[in-house]
PyMOL Python script that loads the backbone (N, CA, C, O; Angstrom):
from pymol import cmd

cmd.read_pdbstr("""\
ATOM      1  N   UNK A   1    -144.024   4.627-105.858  1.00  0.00           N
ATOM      2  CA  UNK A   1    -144.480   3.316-106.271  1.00  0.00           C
ATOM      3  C   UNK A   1    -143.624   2.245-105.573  1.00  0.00           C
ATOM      4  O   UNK A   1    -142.435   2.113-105.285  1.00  0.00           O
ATOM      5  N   UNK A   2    -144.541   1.676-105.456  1.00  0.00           N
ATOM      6  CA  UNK A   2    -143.256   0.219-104.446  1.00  0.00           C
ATOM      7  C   UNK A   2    -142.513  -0.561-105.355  1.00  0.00           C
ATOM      8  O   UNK A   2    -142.561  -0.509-106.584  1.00  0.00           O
ATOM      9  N   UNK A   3    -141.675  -1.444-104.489  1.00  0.00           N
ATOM     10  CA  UNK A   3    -140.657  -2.120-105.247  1.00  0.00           C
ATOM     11  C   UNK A   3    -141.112  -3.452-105.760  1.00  0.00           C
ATOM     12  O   UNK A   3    -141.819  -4.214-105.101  1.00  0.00           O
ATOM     13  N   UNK A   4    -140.628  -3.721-107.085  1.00  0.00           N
ATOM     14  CA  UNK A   4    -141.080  -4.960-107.499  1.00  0.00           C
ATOM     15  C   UNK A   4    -140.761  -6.397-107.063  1.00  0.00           C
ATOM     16  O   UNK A   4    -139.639  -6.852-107.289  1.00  0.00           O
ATOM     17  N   UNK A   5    -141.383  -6.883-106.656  1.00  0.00           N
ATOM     18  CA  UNK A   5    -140.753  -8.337-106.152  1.00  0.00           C
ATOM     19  C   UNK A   5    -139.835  -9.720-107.221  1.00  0.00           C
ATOM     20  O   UNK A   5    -140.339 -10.306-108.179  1.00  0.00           O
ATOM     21  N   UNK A   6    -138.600  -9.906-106.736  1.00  0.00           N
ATOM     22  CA  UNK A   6    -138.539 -10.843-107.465  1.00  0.00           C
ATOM     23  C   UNK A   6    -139.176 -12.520-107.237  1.00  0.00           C
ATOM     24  O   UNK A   6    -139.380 -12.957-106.105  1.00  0.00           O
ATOM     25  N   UNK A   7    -139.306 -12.928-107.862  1.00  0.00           N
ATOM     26  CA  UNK A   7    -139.423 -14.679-107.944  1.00  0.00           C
ATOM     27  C   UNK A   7    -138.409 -15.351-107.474  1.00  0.00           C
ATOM     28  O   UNK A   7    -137.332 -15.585-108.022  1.00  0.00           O
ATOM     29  N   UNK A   8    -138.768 -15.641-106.487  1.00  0.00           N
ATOM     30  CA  UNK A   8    -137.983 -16.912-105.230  1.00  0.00           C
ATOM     31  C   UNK A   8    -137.527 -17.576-106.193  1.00  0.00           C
ATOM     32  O   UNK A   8    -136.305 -17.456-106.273  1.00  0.00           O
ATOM     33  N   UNK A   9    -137.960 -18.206-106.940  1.00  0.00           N
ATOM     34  CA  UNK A   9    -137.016 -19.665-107.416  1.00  0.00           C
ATOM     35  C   UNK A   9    -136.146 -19.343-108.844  1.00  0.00           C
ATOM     36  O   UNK A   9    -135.215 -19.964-109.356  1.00  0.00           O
ATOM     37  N   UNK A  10    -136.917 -17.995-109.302  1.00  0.00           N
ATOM     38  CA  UNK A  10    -136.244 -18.062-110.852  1.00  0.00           C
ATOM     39  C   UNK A  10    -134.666 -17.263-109.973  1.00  0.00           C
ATOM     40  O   UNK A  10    -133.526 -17.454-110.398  1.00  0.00           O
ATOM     41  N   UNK A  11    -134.988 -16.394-108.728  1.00  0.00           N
ATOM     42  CA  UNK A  11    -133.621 -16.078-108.384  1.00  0.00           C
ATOM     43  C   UNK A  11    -132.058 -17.014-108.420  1.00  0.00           C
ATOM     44  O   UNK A  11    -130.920 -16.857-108.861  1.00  0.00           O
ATOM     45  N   UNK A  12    -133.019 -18.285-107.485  1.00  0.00           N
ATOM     46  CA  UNK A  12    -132.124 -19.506-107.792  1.00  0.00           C
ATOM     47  C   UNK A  12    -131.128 -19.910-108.808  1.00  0.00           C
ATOM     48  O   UNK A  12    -129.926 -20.165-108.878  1.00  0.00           O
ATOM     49  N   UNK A  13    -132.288 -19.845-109.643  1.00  0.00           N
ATOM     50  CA  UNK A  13    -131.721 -21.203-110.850  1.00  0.00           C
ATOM     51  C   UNK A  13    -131.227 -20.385-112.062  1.00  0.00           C
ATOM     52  O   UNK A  13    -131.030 -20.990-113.116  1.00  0.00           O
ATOM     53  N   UNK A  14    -130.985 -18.887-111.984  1.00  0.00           N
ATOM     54  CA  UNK A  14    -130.836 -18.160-113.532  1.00  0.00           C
ATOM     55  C   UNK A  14    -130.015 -17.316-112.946  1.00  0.00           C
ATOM     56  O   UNK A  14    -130.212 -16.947-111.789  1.00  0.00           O
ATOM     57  N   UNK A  15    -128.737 -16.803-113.847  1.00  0.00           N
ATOM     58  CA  UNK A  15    -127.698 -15.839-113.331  1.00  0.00           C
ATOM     59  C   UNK A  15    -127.450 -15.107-114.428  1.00  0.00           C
ATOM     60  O   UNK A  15    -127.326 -15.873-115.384  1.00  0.00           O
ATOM     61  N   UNK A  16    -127.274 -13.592-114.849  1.00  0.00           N
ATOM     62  CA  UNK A  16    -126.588 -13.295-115.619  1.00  0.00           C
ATOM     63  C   UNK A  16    -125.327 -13.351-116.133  1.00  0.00           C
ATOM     64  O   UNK A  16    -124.391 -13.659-115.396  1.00  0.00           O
ATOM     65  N   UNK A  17    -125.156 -13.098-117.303  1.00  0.00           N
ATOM     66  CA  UNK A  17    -123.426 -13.044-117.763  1.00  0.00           C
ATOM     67  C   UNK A  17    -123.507 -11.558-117.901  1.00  0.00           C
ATOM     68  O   UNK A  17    -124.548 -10.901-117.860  1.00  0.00           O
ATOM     69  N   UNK A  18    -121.952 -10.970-118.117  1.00  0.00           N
ATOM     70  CA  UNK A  18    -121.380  -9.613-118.630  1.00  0.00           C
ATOM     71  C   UNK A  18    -122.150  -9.592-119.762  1.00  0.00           C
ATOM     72  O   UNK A  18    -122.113  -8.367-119.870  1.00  0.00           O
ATOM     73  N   UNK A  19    -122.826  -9.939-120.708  1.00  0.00           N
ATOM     74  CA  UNK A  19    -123.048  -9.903-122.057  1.00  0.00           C
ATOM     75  C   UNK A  19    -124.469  -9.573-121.928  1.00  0.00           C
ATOM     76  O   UNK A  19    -125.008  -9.185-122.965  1.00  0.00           O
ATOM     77  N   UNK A  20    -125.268  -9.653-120.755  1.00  0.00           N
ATOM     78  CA  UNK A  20    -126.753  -9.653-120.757  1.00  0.00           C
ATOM     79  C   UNK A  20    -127.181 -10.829-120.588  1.00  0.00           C
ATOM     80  O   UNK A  20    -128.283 -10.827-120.040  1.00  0.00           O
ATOM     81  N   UNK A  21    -126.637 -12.207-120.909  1.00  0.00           N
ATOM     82  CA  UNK A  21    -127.013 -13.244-121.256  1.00  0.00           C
ATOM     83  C   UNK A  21    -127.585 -13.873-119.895  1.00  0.00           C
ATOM     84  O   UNK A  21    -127.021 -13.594-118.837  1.00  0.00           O
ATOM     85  N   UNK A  22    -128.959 -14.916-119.924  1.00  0.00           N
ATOM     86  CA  UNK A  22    -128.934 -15.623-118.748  1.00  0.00           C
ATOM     87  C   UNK A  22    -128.668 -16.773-118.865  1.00  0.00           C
ATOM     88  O   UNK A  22    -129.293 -17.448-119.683  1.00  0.00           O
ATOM     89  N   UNK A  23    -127.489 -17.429-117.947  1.00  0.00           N
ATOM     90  CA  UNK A  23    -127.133 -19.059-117.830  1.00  0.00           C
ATOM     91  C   UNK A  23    -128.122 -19.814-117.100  1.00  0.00           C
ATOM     92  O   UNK A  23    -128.666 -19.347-116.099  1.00  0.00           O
ATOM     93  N   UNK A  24    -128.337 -20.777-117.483  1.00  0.00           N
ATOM     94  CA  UNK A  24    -129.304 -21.910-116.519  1.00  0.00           C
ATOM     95  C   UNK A  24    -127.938 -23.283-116.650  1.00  0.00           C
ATOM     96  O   UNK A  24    -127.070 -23.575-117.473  1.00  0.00           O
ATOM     97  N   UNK A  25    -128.465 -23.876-115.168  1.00  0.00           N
ATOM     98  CA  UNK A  25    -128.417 -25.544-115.595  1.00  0.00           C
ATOM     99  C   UNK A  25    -129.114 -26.195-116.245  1.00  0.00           C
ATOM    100  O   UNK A  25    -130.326 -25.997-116.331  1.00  0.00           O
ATOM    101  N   UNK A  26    -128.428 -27.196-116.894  1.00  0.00           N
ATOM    102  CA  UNK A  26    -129.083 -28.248-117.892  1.00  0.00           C
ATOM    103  C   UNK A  26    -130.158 -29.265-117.243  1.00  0.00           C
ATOM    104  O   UNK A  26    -129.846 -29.904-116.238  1.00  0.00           O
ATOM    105  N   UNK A  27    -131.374 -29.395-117.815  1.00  0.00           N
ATOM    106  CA  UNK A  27    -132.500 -30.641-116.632  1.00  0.00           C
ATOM    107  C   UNK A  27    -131.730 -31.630-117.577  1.00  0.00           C
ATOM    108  O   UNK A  27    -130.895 -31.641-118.481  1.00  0.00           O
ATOM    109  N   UNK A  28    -132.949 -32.898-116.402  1.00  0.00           N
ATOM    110  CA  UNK A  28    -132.632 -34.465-117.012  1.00  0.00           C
ATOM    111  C   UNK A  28    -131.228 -35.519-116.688  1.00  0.00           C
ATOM    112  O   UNK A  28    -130.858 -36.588-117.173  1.00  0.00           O
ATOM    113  N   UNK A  29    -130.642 -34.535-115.528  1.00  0.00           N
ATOM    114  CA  UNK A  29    -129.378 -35.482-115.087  1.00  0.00           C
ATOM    115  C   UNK A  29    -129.545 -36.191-113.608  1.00  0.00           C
ATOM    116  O   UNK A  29    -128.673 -36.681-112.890  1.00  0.00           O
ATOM    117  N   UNK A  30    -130.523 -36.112-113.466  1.00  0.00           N
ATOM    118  CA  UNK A  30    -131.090 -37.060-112.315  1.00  0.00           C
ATOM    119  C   UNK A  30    -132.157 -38.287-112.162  1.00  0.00           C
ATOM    120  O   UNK A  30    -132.216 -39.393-111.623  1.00  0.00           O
ATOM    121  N   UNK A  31    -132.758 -37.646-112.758  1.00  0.00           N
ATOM    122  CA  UNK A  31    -134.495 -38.704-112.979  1.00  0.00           C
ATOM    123  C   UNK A  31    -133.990 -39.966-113.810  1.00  0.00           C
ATOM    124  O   UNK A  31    -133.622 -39.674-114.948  1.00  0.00           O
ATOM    125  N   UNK A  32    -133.907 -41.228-113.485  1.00  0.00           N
ATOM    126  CA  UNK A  32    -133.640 -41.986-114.693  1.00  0.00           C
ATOM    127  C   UNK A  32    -132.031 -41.996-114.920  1.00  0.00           C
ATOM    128  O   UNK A  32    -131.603 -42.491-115.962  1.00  0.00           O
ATOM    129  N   UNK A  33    -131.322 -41.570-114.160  1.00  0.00           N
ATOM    130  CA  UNK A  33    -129.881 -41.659-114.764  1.00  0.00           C
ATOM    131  C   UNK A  33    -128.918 -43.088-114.860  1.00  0.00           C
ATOM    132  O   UNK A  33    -127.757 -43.151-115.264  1.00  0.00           O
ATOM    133  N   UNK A  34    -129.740 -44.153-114.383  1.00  0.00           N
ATOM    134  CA  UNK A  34    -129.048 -45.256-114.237  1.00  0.00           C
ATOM    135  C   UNK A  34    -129.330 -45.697-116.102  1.00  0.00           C
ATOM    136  O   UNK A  34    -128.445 -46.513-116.361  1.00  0.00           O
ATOM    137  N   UNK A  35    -129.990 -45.511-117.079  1.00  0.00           N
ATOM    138  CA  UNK A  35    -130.099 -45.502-118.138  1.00  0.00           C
ATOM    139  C   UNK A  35    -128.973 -44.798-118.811  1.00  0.00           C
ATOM    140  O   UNK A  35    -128.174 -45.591-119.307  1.00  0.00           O
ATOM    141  N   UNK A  36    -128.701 -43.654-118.960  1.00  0.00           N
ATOM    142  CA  UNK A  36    -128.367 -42.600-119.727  1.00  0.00           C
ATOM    143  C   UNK A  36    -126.547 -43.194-118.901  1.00  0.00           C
ATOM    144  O   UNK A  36    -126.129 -43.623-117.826  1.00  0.00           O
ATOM    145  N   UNK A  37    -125.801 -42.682-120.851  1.00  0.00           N
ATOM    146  CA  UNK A  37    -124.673 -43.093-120.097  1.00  0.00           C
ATOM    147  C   UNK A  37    -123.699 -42.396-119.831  1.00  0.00           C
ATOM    148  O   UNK A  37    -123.989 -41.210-119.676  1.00  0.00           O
ATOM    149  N   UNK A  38    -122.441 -42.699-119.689  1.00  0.00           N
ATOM    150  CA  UNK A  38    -121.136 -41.671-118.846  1.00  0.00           C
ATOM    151  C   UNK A  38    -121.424 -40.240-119.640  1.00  0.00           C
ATOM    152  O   UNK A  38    -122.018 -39.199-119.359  1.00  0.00           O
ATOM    153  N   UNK A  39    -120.878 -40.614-120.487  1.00  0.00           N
ATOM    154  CA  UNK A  39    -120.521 -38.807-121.647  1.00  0.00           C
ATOM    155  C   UNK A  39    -121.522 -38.123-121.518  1.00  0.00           C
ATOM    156  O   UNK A  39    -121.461 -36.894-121.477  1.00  0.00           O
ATOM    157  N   UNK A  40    -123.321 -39.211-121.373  1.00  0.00           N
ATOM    158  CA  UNK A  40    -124.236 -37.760-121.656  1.00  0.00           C
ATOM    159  C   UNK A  40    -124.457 -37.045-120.131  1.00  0.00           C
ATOM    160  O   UNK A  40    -124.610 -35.830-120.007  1.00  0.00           O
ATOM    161  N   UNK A  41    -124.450 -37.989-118.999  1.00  0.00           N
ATOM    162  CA  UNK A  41    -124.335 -37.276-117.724  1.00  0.00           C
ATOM    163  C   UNK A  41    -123.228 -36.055-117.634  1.00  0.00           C
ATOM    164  O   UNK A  41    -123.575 -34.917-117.317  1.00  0.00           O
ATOM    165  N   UNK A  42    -121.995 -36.368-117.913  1.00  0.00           N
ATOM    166  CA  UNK A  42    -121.510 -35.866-117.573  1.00  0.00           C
ATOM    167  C   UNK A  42    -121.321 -34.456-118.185  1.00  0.00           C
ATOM    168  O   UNK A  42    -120.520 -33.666-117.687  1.00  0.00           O
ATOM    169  N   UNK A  43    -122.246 -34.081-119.527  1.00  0.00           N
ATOM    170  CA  UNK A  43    -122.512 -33.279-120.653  1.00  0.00           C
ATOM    171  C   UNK A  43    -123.298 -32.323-120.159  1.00  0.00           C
ATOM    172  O   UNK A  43    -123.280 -31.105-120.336  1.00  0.00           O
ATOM    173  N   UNK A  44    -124.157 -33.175-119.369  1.00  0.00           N
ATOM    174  CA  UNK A  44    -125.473 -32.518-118.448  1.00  0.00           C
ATOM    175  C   UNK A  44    -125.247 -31.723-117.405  1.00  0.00           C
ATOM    176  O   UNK A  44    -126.088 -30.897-117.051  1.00  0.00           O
ATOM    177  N   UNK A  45    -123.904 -31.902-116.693  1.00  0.00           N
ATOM    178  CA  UNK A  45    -123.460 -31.223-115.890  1.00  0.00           C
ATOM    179  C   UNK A  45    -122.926 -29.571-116.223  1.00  0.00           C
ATOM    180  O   UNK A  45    -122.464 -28.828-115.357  1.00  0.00           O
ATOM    181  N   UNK A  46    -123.037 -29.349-117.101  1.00  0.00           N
ATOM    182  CA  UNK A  46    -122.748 -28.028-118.153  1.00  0.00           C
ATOM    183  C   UNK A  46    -123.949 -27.446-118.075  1.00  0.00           C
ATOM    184  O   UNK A  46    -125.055 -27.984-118.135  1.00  0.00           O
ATOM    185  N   UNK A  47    -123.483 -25.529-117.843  1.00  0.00           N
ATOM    186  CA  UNK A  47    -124.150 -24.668-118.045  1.00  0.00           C
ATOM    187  C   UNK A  47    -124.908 -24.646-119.369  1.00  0.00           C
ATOM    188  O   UNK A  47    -124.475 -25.186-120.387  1.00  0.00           O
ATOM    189  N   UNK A  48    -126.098 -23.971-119.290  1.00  0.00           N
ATOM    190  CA  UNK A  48    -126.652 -23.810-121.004  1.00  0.00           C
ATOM    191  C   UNK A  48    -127.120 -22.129-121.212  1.00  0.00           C
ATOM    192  O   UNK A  48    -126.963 -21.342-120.278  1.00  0.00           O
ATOM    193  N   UNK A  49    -127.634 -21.742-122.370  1.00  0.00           N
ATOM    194  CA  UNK A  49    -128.237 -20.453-121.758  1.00  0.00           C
ATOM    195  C   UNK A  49    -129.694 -20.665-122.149  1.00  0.00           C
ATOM    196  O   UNK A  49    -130.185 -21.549-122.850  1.00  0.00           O
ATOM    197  N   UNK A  50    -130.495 -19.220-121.269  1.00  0.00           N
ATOM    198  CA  UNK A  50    -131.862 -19.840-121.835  1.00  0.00           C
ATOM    199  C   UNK A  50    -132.279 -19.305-123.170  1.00  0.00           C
ATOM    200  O   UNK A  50    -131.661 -18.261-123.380  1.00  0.00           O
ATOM    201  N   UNK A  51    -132.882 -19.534-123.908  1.00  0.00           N
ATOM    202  CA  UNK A  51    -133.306 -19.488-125.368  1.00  0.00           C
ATOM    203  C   UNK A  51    -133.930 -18.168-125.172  1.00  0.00           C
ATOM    204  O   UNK A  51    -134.605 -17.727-124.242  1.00  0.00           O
ATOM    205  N   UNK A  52    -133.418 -17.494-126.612  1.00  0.00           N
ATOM    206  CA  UNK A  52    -134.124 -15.957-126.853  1.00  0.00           C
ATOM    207  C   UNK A  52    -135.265 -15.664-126.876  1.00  0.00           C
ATOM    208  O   UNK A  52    -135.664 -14.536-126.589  1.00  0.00           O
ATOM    209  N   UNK A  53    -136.035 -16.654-127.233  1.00  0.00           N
ATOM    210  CA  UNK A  53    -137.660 -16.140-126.725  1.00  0.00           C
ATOM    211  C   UNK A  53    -138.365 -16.468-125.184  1.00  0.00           C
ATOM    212  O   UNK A  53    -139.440 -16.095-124.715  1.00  0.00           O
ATOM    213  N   UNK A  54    -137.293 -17.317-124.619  1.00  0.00           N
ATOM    214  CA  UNK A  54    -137.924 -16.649-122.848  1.00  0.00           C
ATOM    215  C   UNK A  54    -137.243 -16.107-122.058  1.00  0.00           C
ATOM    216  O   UNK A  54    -137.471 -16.090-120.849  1.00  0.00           O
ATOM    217  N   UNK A  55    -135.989 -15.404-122.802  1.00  0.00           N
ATOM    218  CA  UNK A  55    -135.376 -14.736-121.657  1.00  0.00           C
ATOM    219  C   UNK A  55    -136.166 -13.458-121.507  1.00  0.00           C
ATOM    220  O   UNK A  55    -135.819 -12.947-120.442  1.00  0.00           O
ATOM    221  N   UNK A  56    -136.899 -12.867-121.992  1.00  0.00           N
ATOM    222  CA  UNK A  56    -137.691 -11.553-121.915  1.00  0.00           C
ATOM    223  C   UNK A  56    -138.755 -11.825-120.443  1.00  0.00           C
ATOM    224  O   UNK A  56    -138.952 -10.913-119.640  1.00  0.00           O
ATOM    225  N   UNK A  57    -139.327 -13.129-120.288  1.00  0.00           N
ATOM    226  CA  UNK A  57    -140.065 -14.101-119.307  1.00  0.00           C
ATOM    227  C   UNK A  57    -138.998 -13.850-118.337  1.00  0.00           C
ATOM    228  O   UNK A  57    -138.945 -12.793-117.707  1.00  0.00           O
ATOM    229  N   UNK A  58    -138.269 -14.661-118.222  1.00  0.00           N
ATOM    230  CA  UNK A  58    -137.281 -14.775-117.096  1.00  0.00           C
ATOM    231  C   UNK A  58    -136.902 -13.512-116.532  1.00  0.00           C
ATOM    232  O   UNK A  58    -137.053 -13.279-115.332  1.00  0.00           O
ATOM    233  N   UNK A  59    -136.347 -12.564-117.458  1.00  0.00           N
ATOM    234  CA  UNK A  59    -135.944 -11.543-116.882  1.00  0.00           C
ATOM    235  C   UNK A  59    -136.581 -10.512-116.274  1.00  0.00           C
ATOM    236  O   UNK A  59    -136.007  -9.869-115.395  1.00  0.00           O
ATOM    237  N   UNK A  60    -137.918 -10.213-116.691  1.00  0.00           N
ATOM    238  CA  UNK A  60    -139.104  -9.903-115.921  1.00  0.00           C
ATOM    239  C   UNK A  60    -138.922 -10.485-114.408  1.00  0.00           C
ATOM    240  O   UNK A  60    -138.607  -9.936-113.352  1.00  0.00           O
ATOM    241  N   UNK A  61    -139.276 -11.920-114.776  1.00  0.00           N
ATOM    242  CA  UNK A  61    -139.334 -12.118-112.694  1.00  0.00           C
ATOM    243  C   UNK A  61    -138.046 -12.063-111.909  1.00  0.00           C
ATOM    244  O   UNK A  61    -138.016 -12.604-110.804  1.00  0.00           O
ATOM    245  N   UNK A  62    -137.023 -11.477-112.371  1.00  0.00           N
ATOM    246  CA  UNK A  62    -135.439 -10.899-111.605  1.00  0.00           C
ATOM    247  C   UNK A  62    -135.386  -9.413-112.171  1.00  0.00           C
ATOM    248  O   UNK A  62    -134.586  -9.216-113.086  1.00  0.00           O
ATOM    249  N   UNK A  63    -136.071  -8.466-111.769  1.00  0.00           N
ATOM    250  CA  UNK A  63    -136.069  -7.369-112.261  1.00  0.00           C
ATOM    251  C   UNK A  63    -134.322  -6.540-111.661  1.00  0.00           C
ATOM    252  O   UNK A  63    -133.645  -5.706-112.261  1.00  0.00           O
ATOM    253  N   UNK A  64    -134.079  -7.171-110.364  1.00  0.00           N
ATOM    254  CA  UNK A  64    -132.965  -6.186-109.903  1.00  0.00           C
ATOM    255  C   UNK A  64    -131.551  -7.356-109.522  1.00  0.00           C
ATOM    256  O   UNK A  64    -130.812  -7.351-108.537  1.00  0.00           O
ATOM    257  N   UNK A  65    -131.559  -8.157-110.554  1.00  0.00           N
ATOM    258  CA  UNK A  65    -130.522  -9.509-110.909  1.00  0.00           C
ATOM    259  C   UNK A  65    -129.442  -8.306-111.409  1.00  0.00           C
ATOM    260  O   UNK A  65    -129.849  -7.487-112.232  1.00  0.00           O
ATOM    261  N   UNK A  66    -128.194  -8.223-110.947  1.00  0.00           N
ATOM    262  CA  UNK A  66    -127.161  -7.669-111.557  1.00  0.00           C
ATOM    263  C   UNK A  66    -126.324  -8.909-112.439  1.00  0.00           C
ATOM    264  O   UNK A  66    -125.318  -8.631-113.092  1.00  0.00           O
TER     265      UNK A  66
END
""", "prot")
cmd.dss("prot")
cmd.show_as("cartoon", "prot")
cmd.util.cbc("prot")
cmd.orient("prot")
């Protein structure tokens, strides 16, 4: 059986931790930032993880993500 392909972009933007866990960056620190002020930009700049009901999604399209 052939090999499964991963997803170009979710490769990008999603990494595992030791724990299983997947980290993402935080959206919303660009679009509009002349509004939004110091503390929350700079809040935004922080890892997040993705929420337990789509990491099952995500991790599907990175089947061979170590």
């Amino acid at each position: 059986m052939p090999k499964q392909k991963s997803h170009s972009a979710t490769k990008k933007r999603f990494w595992l931790t030791a724990s299983g866990k997947l980290k993402r960056a935080q959206s919303g620190k660009n679009h509009k930032a002349e509004t939004k002020n110091r503390k929350r930009k700079r809040n935004l700049r922080k890892t997040d993880y993705v929420d337990s009901t789509k990491e099952a999604n995500v991790k599907a399209m990175i089947p061979y993500k170590k």
